[in-house]
N, C-alpha and C positions, 0 to 999 in steps of 0.2 A: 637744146634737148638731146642734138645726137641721135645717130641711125640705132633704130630698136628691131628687134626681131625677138620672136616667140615662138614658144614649141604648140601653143594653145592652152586648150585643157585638155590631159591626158587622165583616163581613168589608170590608178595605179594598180598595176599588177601587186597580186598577193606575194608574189617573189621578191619584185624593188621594196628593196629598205633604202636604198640612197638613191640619188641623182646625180650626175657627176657629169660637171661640163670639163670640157677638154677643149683648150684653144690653141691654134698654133699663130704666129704672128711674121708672116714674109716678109713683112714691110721691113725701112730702111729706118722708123723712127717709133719708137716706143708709141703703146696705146692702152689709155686709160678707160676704161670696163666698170660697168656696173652690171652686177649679177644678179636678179631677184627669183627666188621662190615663194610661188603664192599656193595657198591653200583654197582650193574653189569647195568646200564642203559647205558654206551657206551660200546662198547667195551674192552677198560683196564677200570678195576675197579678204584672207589676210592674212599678211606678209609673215612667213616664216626663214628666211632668209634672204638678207642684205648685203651683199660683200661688194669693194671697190676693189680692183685690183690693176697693178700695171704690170702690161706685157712687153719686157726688152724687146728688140730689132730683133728676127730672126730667135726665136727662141718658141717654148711653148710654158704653159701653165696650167690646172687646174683648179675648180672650184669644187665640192662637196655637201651635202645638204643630207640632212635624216629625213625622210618622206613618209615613215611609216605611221604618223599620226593622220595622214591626209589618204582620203579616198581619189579626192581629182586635185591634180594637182598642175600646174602650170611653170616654166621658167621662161625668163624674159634677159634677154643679152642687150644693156645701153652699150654701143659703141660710142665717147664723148668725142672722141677727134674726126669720125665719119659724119658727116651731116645728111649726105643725100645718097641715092645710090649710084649717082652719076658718078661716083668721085671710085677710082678704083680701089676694089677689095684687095684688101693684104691681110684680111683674116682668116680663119677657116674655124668653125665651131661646130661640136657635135656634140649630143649630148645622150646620154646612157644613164638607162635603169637597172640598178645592180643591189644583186644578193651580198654586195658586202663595200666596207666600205673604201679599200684597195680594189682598183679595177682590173678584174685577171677574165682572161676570154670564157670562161666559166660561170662566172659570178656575172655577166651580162644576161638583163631578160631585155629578149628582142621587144615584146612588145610595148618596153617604155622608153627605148632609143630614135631617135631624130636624128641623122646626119644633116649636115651643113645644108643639102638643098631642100631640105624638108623643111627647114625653118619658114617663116614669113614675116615678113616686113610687116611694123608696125606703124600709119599713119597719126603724123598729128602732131 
């Protein structure tokens, strides 16, 4: 299943129109990512976006999502090649609420961002 981590549920600010993960990748061998947006507006979620993505050695990437149909909404990071947390981190992930959908220090609303320690591990 792979090391998972989550932002939770976040109530969206009326400023976030997008979500946007930013990953950077230390590591010496590529890593495959799965990126999900959930929409917490009923009760069971549902998924408004799905993306796989591979991170080169040494490189970074982003993901992007429209959030303005959701009031609470959530993202969830599958690391596939981490399995535990024992095993050393070579990722770094943060994730930002933005007024657009190019991330410029402007267009950031503080309060739908998560920096990499703010995330939490998901059991299971």
């Amino acid at each position: 299943m792979g090391y998972r981590i989550t932002t939770g549920s976040m109530v969206r600010d009326i400023a976030t129109l997008f979500s946007i993960v930013e990953i950077i990748n230390y590591g010496n061998t590529a890593r495959n990512l799965q990126i999900l947006y959930l929409n917490w507006d009923a009760p069971d979620f549902t998924v408004i976006g799905n993306e796989n993505v591979t991170i080169p050695p040494n490189s970074s990437s982003h993901s992007n999502r429209n959030v303005s149909g959701a009031s609470r909404y959530e993202v969830r990071i599958v690391d596939r090649d981490r399995l535990s947390i024992e095993e050393p981190a070579t990722l770094v992930t943060n994730v930002y609420g933005s007024s657009q959908l190019i991330l410029a220090p402007t267009a950031i609303v503080e309060g739908n961002t998560q920096v990499f320690k703010e995330l939490v591990q998901l059991s299971g």
